[in-house]
C-alpha positions as CSV (number, residue, x, y, z in Angstrom):
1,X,100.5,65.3,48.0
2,X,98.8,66.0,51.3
3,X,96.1,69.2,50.5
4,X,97.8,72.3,52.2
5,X,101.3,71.6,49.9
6,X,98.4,71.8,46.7
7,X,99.6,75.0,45.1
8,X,96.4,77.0,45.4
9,X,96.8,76.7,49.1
10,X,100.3,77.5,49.3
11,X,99.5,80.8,47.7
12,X,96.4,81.5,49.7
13,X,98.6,80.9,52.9
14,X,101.4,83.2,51.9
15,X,98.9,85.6,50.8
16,X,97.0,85.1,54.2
17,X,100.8,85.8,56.0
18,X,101.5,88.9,54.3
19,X,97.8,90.3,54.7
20,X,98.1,89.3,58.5
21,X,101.8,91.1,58.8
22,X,100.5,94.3,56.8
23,X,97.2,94.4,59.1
24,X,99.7,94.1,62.6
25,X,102.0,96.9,61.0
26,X,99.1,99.4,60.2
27,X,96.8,98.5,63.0
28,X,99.3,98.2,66.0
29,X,96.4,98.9,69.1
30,X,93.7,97.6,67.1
31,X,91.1,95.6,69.4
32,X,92.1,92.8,66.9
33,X,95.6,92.6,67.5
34,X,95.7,89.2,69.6
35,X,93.5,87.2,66.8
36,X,95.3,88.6,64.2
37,X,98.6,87.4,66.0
38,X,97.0,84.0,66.5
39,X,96.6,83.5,63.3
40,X,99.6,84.7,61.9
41,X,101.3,82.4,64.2
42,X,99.4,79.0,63.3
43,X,99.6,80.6,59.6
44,X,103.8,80.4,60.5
45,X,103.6,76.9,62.0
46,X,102.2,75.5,59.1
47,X,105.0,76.7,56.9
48,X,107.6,76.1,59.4
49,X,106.3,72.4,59.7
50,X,106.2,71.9,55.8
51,X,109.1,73.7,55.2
52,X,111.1,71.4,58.0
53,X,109.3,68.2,56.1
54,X,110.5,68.9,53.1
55,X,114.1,70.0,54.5
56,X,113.9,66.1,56.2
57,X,113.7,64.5,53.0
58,X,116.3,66.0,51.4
59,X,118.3,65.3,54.5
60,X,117.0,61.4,54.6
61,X,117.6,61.1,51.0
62,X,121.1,62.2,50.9
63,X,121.6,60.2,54.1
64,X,120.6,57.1,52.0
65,X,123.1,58.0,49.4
66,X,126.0,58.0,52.0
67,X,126.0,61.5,53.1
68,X,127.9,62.9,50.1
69,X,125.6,65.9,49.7
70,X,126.2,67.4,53.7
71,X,123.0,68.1,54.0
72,X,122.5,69.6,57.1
73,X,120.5,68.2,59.5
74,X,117.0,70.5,59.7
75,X,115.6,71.7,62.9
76,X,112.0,73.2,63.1
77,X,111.9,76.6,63.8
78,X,108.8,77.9,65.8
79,X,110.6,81.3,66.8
80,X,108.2,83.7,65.1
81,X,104.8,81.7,66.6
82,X,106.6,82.0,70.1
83,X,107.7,85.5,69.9
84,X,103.7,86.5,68.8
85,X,102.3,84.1,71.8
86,X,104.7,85.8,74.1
87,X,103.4,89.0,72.7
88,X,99.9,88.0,73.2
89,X,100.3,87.1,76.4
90,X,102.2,90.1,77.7
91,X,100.3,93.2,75.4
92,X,96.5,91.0,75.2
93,X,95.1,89.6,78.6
94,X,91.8,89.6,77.4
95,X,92.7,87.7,74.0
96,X,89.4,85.0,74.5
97,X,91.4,81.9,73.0
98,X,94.7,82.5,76.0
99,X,94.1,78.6,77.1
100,X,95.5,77.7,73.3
101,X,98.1,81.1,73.6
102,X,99.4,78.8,76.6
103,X,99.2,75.5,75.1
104,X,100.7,75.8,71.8
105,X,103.5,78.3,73.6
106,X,104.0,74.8,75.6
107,X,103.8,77.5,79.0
108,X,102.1,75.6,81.8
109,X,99.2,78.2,83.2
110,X,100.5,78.0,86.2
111,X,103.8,79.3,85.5
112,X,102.9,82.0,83.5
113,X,104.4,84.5,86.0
């Protein structure tokens, strides 16, 4: 069991979401914003990744047994960490970490506009 699917930090991490979501929804022009978005992004990745991980297996397994099961074939999602990069680059110039905004949005600096 790798040490972010232990179940203490499966709860801290949801926790961690929620507290992040509440703090965007309450503080919307806070000086914050674009850290709090950058965490709540890598915060979604993590899950999406796990979650996509764990959809695989069930998809290899029942692959394995023939198929019988139609288990879908799982994509990973990486909507909601796009939609808050796009968000900090548009509404947070001066965010101080924009060169990993860019590279985890996959957006090459140069085309940015």
């Amino acid at each position: 069991m790798d040490e972010l699917d232990q179940p203490d930090a499966v709860r801290w991490r949801a926790e961690a979401v929620t507290l992040h979501r509440a703090f965007l929804e309450q503080h919307p022009d806070s000086p914050s914003r674009g850290e709090m978005r950058f965490r709540l992004a890598d915060l979604l990745l993590v899950e999406a990744r796990h979650e996509f991980r764990d959809q695989m297996a069930a998809y290899v397994q029942d692959q394995a047994q023939g198929g019988a099961g139609h288990v879908p074939l799982p994509v990973l999602s990486h909507s909601e960490p796009l939609s808050l990069y796009r968000s900090i680059l548009a509404q947070d110039p001066g965010f101080e970490h924009m060169d990993a905004v860019l590279f985890n949005a996959g957006i090459d600096p140069r085309r940015r506009r």
